[in-house]
MMTF fields as JSON, N, C-alpha, C and O atoms, coordinates in Angstrom:
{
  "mmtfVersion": "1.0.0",
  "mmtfProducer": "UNKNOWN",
  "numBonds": 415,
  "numAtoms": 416,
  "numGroups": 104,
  "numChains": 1,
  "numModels": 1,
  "chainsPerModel": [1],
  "groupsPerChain": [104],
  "chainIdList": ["A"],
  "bondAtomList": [4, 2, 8, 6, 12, 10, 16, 14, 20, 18, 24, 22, 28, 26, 32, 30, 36, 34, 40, 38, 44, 42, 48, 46, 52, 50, 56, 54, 60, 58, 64, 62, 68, 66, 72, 70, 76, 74, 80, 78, 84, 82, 88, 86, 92, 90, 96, 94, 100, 98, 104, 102, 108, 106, 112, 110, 116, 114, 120, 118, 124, 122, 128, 126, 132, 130, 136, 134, 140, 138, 144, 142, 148, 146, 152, 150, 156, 154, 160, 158, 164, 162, 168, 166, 172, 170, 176, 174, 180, 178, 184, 182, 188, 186, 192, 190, 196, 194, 200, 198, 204, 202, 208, 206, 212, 210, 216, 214, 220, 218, 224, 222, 228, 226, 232, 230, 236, 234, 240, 238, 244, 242, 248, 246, 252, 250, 256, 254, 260, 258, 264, 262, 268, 266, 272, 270, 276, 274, 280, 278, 284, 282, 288, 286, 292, 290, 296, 294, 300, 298, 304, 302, 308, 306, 312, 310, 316, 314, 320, 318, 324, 322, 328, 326, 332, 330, 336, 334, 340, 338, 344, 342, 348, 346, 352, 350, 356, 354, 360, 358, 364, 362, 368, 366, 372, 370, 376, 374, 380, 378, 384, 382, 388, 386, 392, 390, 396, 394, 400, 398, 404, 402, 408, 406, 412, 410],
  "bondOrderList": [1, 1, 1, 1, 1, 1, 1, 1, 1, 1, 1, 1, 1, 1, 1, 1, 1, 1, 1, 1, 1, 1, 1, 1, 1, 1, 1, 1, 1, 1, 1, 1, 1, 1, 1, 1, 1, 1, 1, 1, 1, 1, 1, 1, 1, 1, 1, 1, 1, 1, 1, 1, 1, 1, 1, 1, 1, 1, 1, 1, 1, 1, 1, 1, 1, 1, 1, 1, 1, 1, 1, 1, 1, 1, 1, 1, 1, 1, 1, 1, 1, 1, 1, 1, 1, 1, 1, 1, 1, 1, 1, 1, 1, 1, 1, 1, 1, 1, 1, 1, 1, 1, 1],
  "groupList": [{"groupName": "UNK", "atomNameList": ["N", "CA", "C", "O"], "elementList": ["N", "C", "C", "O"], "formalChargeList": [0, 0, 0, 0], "bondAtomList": [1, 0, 2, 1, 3, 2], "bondOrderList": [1, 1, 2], "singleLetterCode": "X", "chemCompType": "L-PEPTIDE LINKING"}],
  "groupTypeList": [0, 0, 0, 0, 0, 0, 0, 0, 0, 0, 0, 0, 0, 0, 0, 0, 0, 0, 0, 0, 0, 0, 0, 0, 0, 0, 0, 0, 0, 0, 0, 0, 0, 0, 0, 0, 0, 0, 0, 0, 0, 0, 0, 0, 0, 0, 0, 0, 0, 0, 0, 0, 0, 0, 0, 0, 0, 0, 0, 0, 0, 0, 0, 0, 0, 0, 0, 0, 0, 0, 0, 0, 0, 0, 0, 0, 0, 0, 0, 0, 0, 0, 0, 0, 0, 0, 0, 0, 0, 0, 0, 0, 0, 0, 0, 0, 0, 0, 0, 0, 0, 0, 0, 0],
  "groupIdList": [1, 2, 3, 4, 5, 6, 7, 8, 9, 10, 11, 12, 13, 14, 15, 16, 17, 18, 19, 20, 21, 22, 23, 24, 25, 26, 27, 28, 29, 30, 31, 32, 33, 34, 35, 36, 37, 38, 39, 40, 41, 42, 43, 44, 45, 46, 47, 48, 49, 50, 51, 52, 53, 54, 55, 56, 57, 58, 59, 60, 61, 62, 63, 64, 65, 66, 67, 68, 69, 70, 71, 72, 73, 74, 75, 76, 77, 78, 79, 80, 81, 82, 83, 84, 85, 86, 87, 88, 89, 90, 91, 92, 93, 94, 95, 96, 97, 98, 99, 100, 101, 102, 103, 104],
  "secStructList": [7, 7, 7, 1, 1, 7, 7, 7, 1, 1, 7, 1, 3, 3, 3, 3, 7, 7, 1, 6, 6, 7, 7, 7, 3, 3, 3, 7, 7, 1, 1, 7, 7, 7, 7, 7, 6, 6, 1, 1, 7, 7, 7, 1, 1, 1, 7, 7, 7, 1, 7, 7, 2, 2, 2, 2, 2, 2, 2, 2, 2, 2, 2, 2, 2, 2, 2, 2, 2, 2, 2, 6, 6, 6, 6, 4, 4, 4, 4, 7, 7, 6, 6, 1, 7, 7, 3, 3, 3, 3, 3, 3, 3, 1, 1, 1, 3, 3, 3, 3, 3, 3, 3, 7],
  "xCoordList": [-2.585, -2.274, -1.72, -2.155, -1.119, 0.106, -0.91, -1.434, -1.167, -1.527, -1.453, -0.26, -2.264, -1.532, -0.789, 0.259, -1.823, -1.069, -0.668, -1.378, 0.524, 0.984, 1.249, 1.849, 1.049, 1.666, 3.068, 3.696, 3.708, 5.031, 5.388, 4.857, 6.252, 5.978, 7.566, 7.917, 8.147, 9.423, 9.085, 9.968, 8.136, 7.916, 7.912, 6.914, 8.73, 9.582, 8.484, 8.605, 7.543, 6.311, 5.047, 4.752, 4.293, 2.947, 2.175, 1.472, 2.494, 1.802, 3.205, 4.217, 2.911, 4.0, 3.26, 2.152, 3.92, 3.461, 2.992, 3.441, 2.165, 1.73, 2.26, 2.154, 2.703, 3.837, 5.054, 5.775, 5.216, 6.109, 7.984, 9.028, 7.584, 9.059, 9.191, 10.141, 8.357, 8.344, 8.483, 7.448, 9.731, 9.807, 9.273, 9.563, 8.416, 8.061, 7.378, 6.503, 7.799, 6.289, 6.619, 7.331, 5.901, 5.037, 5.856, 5.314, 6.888, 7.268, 6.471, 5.852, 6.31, 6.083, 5.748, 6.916, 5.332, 5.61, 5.212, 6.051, 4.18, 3.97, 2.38, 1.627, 2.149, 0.75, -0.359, -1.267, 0.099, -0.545, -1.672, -1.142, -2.828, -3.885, -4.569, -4.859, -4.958, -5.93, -5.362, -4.622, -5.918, -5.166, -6.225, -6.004, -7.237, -8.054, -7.577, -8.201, -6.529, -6.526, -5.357, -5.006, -5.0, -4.061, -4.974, -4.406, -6.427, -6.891, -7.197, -7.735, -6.783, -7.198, -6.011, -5.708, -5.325, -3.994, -2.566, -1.573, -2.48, -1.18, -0.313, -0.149, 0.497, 2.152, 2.372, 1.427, 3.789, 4.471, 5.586, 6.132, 6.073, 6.951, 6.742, 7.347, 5.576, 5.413, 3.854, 3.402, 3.005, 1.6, 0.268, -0.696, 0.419, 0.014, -0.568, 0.063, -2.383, -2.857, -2.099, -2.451, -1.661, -1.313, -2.278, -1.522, -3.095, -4.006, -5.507, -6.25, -6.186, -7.227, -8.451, -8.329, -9.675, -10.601, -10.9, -11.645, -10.56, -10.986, -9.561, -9.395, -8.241, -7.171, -7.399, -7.136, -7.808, -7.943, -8.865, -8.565, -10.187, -11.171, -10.507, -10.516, -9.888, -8.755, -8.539, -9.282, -7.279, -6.931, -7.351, -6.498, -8.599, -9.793, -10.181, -10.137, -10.622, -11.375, -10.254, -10.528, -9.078, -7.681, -7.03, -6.166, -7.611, -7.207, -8.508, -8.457, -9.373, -11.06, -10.808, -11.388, -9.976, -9.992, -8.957, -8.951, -7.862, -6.449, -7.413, -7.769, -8.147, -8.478, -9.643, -9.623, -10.331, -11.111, -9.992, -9.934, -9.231, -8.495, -7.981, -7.667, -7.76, -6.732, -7.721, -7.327, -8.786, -9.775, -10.342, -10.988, -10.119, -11.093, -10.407, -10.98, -8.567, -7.628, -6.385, -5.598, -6.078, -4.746, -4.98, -4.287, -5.851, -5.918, -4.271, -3.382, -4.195, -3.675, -2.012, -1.23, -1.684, -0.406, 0.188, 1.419, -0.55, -0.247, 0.814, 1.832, 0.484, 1.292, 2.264, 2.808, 2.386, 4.258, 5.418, 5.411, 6.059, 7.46, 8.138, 8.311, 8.502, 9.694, 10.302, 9.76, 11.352, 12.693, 12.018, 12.703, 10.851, 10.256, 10.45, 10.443, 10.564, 11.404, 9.786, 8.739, 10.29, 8.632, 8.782, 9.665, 7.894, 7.77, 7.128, 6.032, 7.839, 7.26, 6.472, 6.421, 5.612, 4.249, 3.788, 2.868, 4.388, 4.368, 3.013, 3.372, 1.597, 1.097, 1.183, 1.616, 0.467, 0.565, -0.48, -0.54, -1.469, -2.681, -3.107, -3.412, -2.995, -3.362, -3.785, -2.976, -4.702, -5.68, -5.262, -4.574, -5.765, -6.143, -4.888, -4.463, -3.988, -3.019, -2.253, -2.535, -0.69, 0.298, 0.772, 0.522, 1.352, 1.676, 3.43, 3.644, 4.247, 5.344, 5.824, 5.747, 6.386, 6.637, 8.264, 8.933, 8.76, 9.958, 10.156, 9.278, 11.048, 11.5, 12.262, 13.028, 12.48, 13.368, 14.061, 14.987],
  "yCoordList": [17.533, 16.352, 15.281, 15.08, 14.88, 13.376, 12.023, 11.543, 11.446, 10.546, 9.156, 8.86, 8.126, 7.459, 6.358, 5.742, 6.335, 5.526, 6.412, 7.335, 6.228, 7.199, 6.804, 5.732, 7.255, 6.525, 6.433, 7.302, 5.307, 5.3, 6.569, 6.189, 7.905, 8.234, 7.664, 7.908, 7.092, 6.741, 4.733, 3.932, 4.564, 3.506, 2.818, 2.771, 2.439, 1.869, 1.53, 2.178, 0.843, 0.081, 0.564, 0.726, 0.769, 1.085, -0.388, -1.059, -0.664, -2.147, -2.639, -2.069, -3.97, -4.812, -6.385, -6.812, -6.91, -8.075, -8.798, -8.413, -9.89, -10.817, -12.27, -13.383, -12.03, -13.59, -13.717, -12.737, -14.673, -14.892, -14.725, -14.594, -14.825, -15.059, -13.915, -13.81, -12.901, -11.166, -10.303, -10.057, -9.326, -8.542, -7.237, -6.465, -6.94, -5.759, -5.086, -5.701, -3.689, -2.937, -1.419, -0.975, -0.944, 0.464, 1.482, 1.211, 2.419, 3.177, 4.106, 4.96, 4.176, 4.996, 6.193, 6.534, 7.018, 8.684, 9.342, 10.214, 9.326, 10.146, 10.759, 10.96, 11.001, 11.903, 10.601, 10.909, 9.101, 8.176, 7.673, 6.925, 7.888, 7.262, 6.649, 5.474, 7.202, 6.382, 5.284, 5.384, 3.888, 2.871, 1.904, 0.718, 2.501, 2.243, 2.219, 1.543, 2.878, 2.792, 1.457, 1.158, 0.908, -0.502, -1.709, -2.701, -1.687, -2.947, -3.684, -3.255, -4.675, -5.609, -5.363, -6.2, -4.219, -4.143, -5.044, -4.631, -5.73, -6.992, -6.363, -5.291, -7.039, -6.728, -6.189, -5.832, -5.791, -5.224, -6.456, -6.754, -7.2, -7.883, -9.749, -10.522, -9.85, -11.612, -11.561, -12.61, -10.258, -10.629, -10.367, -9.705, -10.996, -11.118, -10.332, -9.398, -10.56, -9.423, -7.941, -8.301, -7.201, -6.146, -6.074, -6.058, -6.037, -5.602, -5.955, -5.005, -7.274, -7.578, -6.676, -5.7, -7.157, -5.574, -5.998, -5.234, -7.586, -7.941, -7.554, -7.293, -7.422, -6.826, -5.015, -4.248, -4.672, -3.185, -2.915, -2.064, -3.974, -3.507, -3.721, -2.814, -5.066, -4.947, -3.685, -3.209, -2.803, -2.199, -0.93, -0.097, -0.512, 0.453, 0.728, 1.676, -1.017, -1.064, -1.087, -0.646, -1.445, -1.263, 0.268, 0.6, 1.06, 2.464, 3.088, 4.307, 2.704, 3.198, 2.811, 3.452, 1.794, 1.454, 2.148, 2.406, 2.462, 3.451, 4.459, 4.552, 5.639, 6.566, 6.656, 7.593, 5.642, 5.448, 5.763, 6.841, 4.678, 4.418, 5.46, 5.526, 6.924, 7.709, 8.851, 9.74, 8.861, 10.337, 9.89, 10.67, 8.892, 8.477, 8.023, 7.821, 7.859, 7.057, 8.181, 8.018, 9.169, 9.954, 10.801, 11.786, 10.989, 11.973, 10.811, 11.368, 9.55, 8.534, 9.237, 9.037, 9.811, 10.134, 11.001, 11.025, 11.837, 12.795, 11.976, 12.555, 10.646, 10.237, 9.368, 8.342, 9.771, 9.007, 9.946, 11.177, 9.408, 10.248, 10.047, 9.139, 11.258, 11.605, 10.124, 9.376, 9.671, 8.95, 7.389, 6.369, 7.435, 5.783, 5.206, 6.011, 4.264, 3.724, 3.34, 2.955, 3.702, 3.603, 1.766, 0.912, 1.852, 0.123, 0.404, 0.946, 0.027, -0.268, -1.042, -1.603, -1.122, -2.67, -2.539, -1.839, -3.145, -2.9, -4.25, -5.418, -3.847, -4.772, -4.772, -3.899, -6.453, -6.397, -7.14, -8.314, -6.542, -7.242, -8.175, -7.802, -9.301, -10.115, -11.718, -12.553, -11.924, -12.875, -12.825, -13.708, -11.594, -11.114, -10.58, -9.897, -10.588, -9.424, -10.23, -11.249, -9.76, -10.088, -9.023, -7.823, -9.479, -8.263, -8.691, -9.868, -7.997, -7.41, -6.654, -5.467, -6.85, -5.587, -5.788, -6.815, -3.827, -3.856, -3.127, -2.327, -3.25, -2.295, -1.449, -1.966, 0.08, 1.117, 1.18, 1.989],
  "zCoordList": [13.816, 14.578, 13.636, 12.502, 13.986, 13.397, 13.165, 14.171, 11.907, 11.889, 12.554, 12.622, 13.1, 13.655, 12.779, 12.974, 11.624, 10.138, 9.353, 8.954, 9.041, 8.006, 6.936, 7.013, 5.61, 4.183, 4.293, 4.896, 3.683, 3.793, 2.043, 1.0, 2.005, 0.812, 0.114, -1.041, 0.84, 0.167, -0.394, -0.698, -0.368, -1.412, -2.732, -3.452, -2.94, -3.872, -4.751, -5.791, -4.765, -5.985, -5.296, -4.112, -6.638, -6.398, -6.801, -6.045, -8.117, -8.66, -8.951, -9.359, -8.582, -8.726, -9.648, -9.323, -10.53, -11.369, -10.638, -9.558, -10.392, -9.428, -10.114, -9.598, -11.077, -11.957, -10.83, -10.642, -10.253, -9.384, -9.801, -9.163, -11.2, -12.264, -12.904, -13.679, -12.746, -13.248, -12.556, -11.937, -12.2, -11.978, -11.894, -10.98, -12.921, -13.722, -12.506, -11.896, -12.093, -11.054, -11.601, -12.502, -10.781, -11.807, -10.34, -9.269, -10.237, -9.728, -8.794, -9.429, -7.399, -6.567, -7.162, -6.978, -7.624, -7.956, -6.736, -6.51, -5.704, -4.596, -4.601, -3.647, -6.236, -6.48, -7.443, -8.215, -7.068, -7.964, -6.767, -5.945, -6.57, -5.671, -6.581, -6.355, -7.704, -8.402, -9.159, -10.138, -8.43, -9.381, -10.129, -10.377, -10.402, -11.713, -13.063, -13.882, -13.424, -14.552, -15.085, -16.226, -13.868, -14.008, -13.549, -13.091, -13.646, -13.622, -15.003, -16.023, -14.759, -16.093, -17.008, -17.859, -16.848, -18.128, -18.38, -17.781, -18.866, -18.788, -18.796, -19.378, -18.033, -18.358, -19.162, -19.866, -19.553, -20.756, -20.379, -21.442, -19.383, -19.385, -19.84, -20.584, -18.937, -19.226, -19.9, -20.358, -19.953, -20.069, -19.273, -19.657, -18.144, -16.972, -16.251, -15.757, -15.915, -15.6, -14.401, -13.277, -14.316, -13.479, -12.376, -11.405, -12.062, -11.375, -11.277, -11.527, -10.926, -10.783, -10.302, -9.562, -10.845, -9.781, -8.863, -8.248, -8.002, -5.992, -5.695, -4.503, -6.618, -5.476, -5.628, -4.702, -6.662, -6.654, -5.165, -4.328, -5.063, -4.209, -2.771, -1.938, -2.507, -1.407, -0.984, -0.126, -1.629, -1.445, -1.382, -1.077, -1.62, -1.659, 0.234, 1.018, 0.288, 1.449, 2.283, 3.399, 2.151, 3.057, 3.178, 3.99, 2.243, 2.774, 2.843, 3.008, 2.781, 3.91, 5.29, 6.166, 5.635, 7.035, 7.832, 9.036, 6.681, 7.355, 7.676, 8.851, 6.35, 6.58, 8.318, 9.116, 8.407, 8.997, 10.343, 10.934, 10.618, 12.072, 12.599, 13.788, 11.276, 11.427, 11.807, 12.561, 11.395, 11.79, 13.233, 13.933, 13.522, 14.932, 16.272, 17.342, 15.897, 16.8, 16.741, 17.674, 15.937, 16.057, 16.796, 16.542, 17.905, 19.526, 20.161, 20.805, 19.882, 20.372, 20.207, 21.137, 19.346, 18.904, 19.741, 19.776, 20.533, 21.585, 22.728, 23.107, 23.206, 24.22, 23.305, 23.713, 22.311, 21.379, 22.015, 22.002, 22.373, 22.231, 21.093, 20.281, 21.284, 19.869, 19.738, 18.924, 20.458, 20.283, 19.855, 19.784, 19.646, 19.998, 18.449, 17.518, 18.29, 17.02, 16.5, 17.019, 15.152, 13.996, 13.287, 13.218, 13.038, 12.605, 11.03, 10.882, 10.074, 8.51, 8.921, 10.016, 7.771, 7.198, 5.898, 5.475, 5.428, 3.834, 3.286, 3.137, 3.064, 2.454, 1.133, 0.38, 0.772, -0.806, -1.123, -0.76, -1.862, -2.052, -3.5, -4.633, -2.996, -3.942, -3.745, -3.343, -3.971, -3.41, -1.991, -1.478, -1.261, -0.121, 0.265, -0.667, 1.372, 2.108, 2.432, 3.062, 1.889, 2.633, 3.668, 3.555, 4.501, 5.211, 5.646, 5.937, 5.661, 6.202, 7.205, 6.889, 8.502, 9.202, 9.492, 9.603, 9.6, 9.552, 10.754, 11.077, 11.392, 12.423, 11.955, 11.142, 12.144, 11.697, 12.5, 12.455]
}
C-alpha cells in the first residue's frame, strides 16, 4: 500500500547552514537517515554550528509523526486517483519548522 506521506527522494539538501549569508548544505544522497553525526559540527564555509541537537530532535520527532500518520492513515490512499495533482512540503527545522508547500 502507497504511503500517505511520502519522502520526497529527489531532494536537493539534507543539512543546510542556518547563517542566513551561507550557502553551504550537505547533498541529498538518498541512503543518509542518520543525521547525528552533523550535530554540533561547524561549517566548513562561515563556521557556524550545522546542526543543533533541539533541531536534530525536531526533526526526529517530525519523522516519528510521518512514520506514525503513515502506518495508521495510508488505508486512506485507496480512494486517490491516479490523475490528482501531488503537493510538495518541504520543511526546515530550525528554531522550530518552517514549512513550504508546492503544487506539482
Amino acid at each position: 500500500m502507497r504511503k500517505l506521506i511520502e519522502p520526497d527522494t529527489t531532494n536537493e539538501n539534507l543539512v543546510v547552514c542556518d547563517n542566513p549569508v551561507c550557502d553551504f548544505h550537505i547533498p541529498y544522497k538518498g541512503c543518509d537517515k542518520d543525521l547525528s553525526h552533523y550535530i554540533n559540527v561547524p561549517c566548513p564555509d562561515c563556521g557556524e554550528n550545522l546542526l543543533t541537537r533541539a533541531d536534530y530532535n525536531n526533526y526526529i520527532a517530525l519523522m516519528r509523526y510521518v512514520d506514525w500518520i503513515n502506518k495508521w492513515f495510508s488505508w486512506l490512499t485507496i480512494f486517490y486517483k491516479k490523475d490528482v495533482k501531488q503537493t510538495t512540503v518541504s520543511v526546515h527545522c530550525h528554531d522550530g519548522y518552517k514549512i513550504r508547500k508546492e503544487e506539482l
